[in-house]
VEXGU-711551 format. One record per residue (C-alpha): residue in three letters; y, z, x. Coordinates in steps of 0.25 Angstrom, whole numbers, plus 5000, padded with zeros to 4 digits. Each point is the difference from the previous one (the first is absolute). Layout:
ALAYZX/...
END
This chain:
UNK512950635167/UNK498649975000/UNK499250015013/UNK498649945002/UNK499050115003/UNK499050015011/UNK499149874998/UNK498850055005/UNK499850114991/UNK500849954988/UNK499349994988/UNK500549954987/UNK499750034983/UNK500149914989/UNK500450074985/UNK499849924987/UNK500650044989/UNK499349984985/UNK500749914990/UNK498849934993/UNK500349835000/UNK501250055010/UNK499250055009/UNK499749865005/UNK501050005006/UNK499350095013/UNK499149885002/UNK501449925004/UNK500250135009/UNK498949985007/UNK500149855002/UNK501350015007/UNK499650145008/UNK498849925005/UNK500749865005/UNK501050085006/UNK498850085007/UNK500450134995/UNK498750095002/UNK499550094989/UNK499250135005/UNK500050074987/UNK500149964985/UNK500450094988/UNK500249954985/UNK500050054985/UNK499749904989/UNK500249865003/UNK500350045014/UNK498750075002/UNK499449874995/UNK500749915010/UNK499950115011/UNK498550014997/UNK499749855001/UNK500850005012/UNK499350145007/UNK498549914995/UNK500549885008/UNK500549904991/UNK500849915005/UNK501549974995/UNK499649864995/UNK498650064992/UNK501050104993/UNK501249884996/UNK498649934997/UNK499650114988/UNK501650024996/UNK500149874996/UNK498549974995/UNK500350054985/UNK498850105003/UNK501150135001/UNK500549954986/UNK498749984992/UNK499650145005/UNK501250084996/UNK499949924987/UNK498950104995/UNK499249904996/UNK498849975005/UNK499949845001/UNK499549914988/UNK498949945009/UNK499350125002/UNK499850014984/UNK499049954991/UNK500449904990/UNK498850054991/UNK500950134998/UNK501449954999/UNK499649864990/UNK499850094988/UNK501050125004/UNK501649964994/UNK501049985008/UNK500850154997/UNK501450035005/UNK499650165001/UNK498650065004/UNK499950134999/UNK498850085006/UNK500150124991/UNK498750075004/UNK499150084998/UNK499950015015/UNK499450135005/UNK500950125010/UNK498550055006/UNK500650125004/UNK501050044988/UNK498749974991/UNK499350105008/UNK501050105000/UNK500549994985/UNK498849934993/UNK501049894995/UNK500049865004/UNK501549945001/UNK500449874999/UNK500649955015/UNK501249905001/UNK500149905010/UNK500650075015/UNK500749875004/UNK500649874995/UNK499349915011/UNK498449995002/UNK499849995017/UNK498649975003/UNK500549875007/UNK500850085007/UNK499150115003/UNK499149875005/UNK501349955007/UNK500050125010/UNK498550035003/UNK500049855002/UNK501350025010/UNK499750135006/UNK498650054999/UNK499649925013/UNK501150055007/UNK499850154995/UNK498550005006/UNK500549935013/UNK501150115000/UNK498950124997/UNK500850054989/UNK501150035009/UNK501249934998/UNK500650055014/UNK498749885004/UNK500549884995/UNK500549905006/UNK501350084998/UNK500150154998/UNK500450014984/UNK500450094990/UNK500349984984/UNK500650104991/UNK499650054987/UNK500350104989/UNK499250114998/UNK500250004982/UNK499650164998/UNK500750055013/UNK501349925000/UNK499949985013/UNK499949855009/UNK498849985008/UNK499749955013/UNK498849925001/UNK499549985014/UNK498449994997/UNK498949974992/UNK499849874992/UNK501249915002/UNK500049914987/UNK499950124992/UNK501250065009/UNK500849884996/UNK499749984987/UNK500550164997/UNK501349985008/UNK500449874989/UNK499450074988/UNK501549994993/UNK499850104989/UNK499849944985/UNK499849855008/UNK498750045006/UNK499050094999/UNK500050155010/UNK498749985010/UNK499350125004/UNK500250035017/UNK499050105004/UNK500150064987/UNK501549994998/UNK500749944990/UNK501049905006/UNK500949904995/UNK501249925006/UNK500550075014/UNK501349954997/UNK500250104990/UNK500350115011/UNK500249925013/UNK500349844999/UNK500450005014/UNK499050085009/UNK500750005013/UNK499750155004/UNK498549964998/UNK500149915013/UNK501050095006/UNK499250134999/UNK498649945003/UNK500549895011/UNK501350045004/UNK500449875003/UNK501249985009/UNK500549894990/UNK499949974986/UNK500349894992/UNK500050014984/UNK499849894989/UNK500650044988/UNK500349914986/UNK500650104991/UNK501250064998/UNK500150125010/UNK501350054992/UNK499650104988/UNK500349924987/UNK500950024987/UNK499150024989/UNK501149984990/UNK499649854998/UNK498750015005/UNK498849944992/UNK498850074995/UNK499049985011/UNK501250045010/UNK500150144992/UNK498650034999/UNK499749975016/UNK501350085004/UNK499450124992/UNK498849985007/UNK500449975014/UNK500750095011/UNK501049965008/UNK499649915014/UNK500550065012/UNK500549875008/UNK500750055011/UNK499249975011/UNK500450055014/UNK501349955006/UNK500149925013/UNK498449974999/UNK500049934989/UNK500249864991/UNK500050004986/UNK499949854993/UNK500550024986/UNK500149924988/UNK500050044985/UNK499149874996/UNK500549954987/UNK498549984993/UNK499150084990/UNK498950095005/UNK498949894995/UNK501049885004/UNK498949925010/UNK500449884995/UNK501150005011/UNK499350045011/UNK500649905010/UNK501550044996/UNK499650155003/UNK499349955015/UNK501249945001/UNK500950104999/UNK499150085009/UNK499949925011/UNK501749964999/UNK500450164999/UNK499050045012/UNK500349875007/UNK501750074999/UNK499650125005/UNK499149945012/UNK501250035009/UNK500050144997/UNK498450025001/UNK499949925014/UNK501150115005/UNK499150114995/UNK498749915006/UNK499949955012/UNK498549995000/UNK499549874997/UNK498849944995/UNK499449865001/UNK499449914990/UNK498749995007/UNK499950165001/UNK500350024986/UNK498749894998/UNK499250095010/UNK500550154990/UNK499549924990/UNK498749935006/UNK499550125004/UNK500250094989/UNK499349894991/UNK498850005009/UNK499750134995/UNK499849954984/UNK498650014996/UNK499649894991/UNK500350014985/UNK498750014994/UNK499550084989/UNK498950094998/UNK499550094988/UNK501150044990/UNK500050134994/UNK500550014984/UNK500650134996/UNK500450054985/UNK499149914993/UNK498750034993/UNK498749945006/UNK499949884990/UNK501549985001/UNK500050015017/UNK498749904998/UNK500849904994/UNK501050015010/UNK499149985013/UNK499549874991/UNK501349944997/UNK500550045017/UNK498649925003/UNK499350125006/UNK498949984991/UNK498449995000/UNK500349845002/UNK500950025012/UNK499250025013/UNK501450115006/UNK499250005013/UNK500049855001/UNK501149954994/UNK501250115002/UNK501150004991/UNK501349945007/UNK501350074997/UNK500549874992/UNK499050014992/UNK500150154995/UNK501349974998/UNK499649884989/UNK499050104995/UNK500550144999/UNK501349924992/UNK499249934990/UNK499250134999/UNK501550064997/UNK500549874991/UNK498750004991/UNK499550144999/UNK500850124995/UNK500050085012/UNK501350055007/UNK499950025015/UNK500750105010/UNK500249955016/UNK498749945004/UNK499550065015/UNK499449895011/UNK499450105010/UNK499349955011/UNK498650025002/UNK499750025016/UNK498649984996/UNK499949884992/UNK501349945009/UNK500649954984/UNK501150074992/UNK499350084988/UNK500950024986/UNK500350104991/UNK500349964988/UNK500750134993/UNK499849944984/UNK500350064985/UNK499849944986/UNK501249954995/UNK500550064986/UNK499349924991/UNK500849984989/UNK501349924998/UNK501149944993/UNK500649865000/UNK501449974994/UNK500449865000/UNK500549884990/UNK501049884999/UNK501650035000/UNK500449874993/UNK501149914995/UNK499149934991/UNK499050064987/UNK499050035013/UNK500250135003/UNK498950105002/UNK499750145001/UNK498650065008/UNK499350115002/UNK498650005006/UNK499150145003/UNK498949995009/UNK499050115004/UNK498949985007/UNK499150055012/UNK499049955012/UNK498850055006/UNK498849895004/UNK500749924988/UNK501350004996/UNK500350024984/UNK501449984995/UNK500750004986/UNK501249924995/UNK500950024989/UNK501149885000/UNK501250014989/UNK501049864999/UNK501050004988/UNK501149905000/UNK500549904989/UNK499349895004/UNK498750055007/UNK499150124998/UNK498850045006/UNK499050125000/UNK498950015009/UNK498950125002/UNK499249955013/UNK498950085008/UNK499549955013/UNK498850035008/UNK499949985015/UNK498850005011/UNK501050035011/UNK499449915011/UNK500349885011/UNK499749914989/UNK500450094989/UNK499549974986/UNK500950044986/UNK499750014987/UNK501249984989/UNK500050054985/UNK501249984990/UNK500650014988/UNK501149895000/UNK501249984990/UNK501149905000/UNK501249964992/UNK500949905004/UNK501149964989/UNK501049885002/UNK500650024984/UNK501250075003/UNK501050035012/UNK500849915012/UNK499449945011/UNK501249975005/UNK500449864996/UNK501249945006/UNK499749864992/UNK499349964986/UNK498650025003/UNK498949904994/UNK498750035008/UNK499650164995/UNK499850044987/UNK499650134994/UNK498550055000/UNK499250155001/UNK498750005005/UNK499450145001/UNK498650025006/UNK499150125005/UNK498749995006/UNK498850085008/UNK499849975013/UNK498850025008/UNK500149955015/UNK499350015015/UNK500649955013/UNK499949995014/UNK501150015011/UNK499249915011/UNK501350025010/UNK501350084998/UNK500749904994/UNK498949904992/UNK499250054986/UNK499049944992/UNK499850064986/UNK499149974987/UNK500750044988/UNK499650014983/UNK501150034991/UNK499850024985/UNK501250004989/UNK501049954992/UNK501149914999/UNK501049994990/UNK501049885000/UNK501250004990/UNK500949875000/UNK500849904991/UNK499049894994/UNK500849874992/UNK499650014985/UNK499950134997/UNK501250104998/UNK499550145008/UNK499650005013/UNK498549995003/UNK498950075007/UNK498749975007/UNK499050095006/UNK499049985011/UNK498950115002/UNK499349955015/UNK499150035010/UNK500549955013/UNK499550005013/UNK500749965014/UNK499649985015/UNK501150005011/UNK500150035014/UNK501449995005/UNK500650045013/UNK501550035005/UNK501050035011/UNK501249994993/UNK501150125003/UNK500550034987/UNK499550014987/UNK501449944992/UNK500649885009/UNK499450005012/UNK500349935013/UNK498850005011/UNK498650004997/UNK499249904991/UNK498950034988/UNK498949904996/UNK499250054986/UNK498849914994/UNK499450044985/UNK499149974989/UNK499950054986/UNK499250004987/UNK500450034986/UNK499450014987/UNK500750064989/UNK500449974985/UNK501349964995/UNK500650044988/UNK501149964990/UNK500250044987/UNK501349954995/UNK499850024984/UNK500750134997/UNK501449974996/UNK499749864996/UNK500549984986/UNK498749884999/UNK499050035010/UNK499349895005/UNK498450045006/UNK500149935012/UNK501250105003/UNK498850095007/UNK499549975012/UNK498950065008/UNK499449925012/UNK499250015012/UNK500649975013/UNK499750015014/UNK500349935012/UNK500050015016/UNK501049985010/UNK500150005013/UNK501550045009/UNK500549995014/UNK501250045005/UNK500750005016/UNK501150055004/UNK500750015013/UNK501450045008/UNK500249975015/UNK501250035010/UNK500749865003/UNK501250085008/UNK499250145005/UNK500550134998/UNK499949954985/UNK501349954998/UNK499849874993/UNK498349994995/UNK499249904992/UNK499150014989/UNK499249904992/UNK499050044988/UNK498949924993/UNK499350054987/UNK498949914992/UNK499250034988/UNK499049944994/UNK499450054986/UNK499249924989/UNK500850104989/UNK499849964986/UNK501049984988/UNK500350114993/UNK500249974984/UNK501650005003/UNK500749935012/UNK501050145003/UNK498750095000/UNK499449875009/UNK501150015010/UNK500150165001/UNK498550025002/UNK500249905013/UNK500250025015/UNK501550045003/UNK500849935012/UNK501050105004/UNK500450015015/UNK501450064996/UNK500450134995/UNK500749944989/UNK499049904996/UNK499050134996/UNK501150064991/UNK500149894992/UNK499049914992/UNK500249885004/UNK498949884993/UNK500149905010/UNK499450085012/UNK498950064993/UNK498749904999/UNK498749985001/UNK500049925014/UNK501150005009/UNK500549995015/UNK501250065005/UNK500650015014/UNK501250075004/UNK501150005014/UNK500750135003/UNK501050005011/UNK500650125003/UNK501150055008/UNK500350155004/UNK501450025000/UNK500150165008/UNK498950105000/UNK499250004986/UNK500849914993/UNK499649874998/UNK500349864994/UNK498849924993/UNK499949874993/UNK498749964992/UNK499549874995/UNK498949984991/UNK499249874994/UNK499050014990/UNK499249874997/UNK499250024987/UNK499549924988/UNK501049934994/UNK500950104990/UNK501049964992/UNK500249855007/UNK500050065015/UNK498850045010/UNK501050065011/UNK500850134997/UNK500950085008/UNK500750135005/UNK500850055010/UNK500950125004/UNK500950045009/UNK499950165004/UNK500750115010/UNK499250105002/UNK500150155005/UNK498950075004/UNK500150144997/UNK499150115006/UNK499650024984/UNK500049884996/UNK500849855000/UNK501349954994/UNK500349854996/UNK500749914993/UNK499549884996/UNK500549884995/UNK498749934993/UNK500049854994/UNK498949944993/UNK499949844997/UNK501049935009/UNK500249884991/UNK501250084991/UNK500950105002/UNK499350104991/UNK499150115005/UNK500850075009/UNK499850165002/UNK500850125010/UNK499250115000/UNK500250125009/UNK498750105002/UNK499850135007/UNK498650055003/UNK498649974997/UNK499849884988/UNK498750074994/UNK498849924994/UNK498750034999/UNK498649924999/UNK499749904990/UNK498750024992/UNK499849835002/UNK500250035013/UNK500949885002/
END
């Protein structure tokens, strides 16, 4: 029988078990202890439980916590992926969408270098990248770990979080010191995320010797009840059927002790049916908490019969909060880096000679923006930023613990297709930064219908405004004579061309925001056309040597570089050219005719425009909108055949499809084409897309309106997309009509006529 202890000297602890996503499930715990006026004097927690048991100890309330649980922030940052706003458009324009990066080094072991005079090459510790969860923390808890003085036993509630001591074997209790680092070493899952050093201590994941830290709070507080939060299994498992990542974390783990003491104690149990990073279900797992603890209320009101009101759970918290110092920044310390390099990171955090610090102190929102454009644009890796307070100054200063990333790598990507399309790439990049950034490229594309090579160098004054310069060999290939495009009808719009070009290009650009450019560009080359002419039995071949220049300035949000569904894109261009073109048709000719050579100048300008935009109609992106418009304007000349005319023209291709294919009536000299794009996501990623397209151009062929259309599902891959099309050109027949499945990256590379 349970009998109520004393209630004036009744005290009660609250355990939390790990669990990753499952461990929201603590958060409906505390929501159903608190309306039920359960008081809490002491809080222990490994993993995800020292997360919601910190916030909890710090003050937070239940409502702030289900607020970040179902904010999508817990999901971007166990993503690994630092988000696309904080990039530069500058440096991911040019760079080809890869399925696989590898860094491959060389990265330099300081130490081992020293001891053995080698250098190795240093693989990537973990699969996910935390800096905006590191940010996450001190952004949390650095306010409530000064207010506390480093001693967890002065928060608003006494706390304690495990760990694992990775060269002893051993969990650890951590009872003091800088909380968000405490927190960040107990949910350190091993492979997932980066070890953190604790007073120089290796640590990862406390859950891999202790995931349910009751004798914590009963050997420090010895509290006459305890109450445990637990969302795992608390059976040992058959590992006969188990999966892989099962296998590995039992040979890595050691058995949780979760027999907690008889007659003084409640254990609210559930074996939560979601994946470790499954956030997306956050206000299923609340749920369950607060159903399971709200079933065992009975049991925990026998235990407890001290209650507490909702005003003084207000006051706990009121008064705790009154001791948070402001969260202002002050100096930042840069670690690991030489001085040019450190230079350039106080320039790009704002703390340079242009910022007045003394005047105009950093707030802790925008560090954040800073230090992870610094990380999304620069190759540097960080480990656990400290915010330290400064008693002095009353601001929070930072250090920033930085190292060079390796600084070469290795992109795999390409096209898996049911069509002629399919591609194979490779890219190599090296390349390194001090006060200006230098890198090199080497991009290999071989498929049937389109090749590319490019050798590119790029030169950068890393800055606020920073300022590139781009250098190139370019050369393309893109062949239509042979191989499916999968047809399901007779097709009367494409026919069979190879156009090979390659070029130099010469460039300099600026990035004016994150997200807008403006660059100047001169390209110098060749192109060859090859295509069937009426009158003369082999196929001919015209040759254009230019000079060409270009201006654009163009700036986007969109939030994927293959069909995208938020975000929009506005470019504007001008170009030049002067070149020569060539055709000598006489060889082979059993009577040559003279005027069968050709050799002309030509040049033109031009002038393009392009927005695009995609907008929520129903939030949460289940049904967006997106409309497209695209004008050009060029005087171009009449080349001395119509085909070399027409495949020397600007190109309308909106469609994936419609770039595979050479298609006459939607290349020409002058044209307007606008596009709708509803799209529909069907579950998580995968996604259901119609496009329309009108082109209005001068007349060809009797008619000055063309159209195409497709009709897509689409998967989105973590390495790239999956879709199937079914694409229709000219709705006046029944002709024209294409099913195509592709899976990766469709690969082209720059035109040397720019358009």
């Amino acid at each position: 029988m349970l009998i109520p202890l004393g209630v004036s000297a009744q005290s009660v602890g609250l355990v939390m078990s790990g669990g990753g996503a499952k461990g929201l499930y603590h958060i409906g715990v505390l929501r159903a202890l608190e309306e039920n006026g359960i008081p809490i004097d002491y809080i222990a927690g490994t993993s995800m439980g020292s997360i919601v048991g910190g916030l909890y100890a710090a003050g937070y309330t239940i409502e702030e916590m289900e607020e970040v649980a179902m904010s999508g922030d817990l999901e971007r940052w166990v993503s690994g992926r630092i988000d696309e706003k904080y990039s530069y458009y500058y440096i991911q324009r040019d760079r080809i969408s890869s399925m696989i990066t590898l860094p491959v080094g060389p990265s330099l072991d300081r130490e081992r270098e020293a001891a053995t005079g080698r250098s190795r090459i240093i693989l990537p510790g973990a699969m996910m990248n935390t800096a905006e969860i590191d940010l996450a923390l001190n952004s949390f808890f650095a306010q409530a770990s000064t207010a506390a003085g480093g001693n967890f036993d002065n928060l608003m509630i006494p706390f304690r979080c495990m760990a694992t001591d990775m060269s002893e074997h051993r969990a650890v209790e951590l009872s003091s010191g800088d909380l968000p680092l405490a927190i960040r070493a107990s949910m350190a899952l091993p492979v997932a995320f980066p070890p953190v050093v604790v007073d120089s201590v290796l640590m990862c994941d406390g859950g891999c010797y202790d995931n349910f830290p009751w004798r914590s709070i009963e050997d420090n507080f010895h509290p006459d009840v305890l109450i445990g939060a637990c969302c795992v299994d608390i059976k040992p498992k058959n590992l006969r059927n188990a999966s892989v990542v099962e296998q590995v974390m039992s040979l890595i783990t050691k058995h949780t002790d979760f027999d907690m003491p008889e007659g003084r104690s409640v254990l609210i149990q559930r074996e939560v049916e979601a994946s470790v990073l499954d956030f997306k279900r956050a206000e299923e797992i609340m749920a369950a908490g607060y159903n399971d603890a709200l079933e065992a209320m009975p049991r925990i009101k026998a235990l407890v019969a001290r209650r507490m009101t909702e005003e003084e759970f207000k006051r706990r918290r009121e008064e705790f909060l009154a001791r948070y110092p402001r969260a202002v920044m002050g100096d930042i310390e840069v670690l690991g880096l030489n001085e040019n390099q450190a230079r350039v990171v106080r320039d790009m955090m704002h703390l340079g000679h242009h910022r007045q610090k003394d005047t105009l102190p950093l707030t802790g929102d925008e560090v954040s923006e800073n230090y992870l454009t610094l990380l999304a644009n620069v190759d540097v890796d960080s480990d656990f930023p400290i915010f330290r307070y400064n008693e002095a100054t009353e601001r929070f200063d930072i250090t920033l613990p930085l190292s060079v990333k390796p600084n070469f790598d290795i992109a795999i990507g390409g096209n898996i297709s049911s069509t002629a399309f399919n591609q194979a790439y490779i890219g190599l990049e090296y390349g390194w930064w001090s006060r200006v950034g230098q890198s090199f490229n080497l991009d290999i594309l071989l498929g049937p219908v389109y090749t590319m090579a490019r050798l590119k160098g790029r030169t950068t004054l890393i800055h606020d405004t920073p300022i590139y310069f781009d250098y190139s060999y370019n050369f393309n290939i893109h062949n239509t004579l042979k191989g499916n495009f999968g047809n399901l009808t007779e097709v009367d719009n494409a026919e069979q061309m190879r156009m090979m070009e390659q070029f130099l290009s010469v460039g300099v650009g600026t990035a004016f925001t994150r997200k807008s450019i403006a660059d100047l560009t001169v390209n110098a080359g060749r192109s060859s056309y090859s295509y069937e002419m009426e009158g003369y039995p082999k196929r001919q071949y015209t040759h254009f040597s230019y000079v060409a220049g270009g201006l654009s300035i163009e700036r986007t949000s969109l939030n994927k570089p293959l069909f995208p569904t938020s975000g929009s894109r506005l470019a504007a261009s001008g170009i030049y050219v002067y070149g020569r073109d060539e055709r000598d048709s006489r060889a082979g000719i059993i009577y040559p005719d003279p005027e069968d050579k050709f050799s002309r100048i030509r040049q033109w300008w031009g002038v393009k425009a392009q927005w695009e935009q995609y907008f929520d109609v129903i939030p949460s992106g289940v049904f967006s909108w997106g409309y497209a418009v695209e004008g050009v304007y060029t005087n171009h000349p009449t080349f001395d055949s119509k085909e070399a005319t027409i495949l020397s023209s600007p190109q309308y291709a909106p469609l994936l499809h419609s770039r595979m294919i050479y298609m006459p009536e939607f290349r020409a000299d002058r044209y307007l084409g606008v596009g709708l794009m509803p799209t529909v996501r069907i579950v998580n990623n995968l996604y259901a897309r119609l496009s329309l397209y009108a082109m209005w151009r001068d007349r060809y062929e009797g008619e000055v309106m063309h159209y195409m259309s497709d009709l897509s599902i689409i998967y989105h891959t973590p390495i790239g997309p999956v879709s199937l099309a079914l694409t229709k050109y000219d709705f006046k027949s029944s002709k024209n009509l294409y099913l195509t499945f592709n899976f990766g990256y469709a690969i082209f590379g720059r035109k040397g006529l720019f358009y």
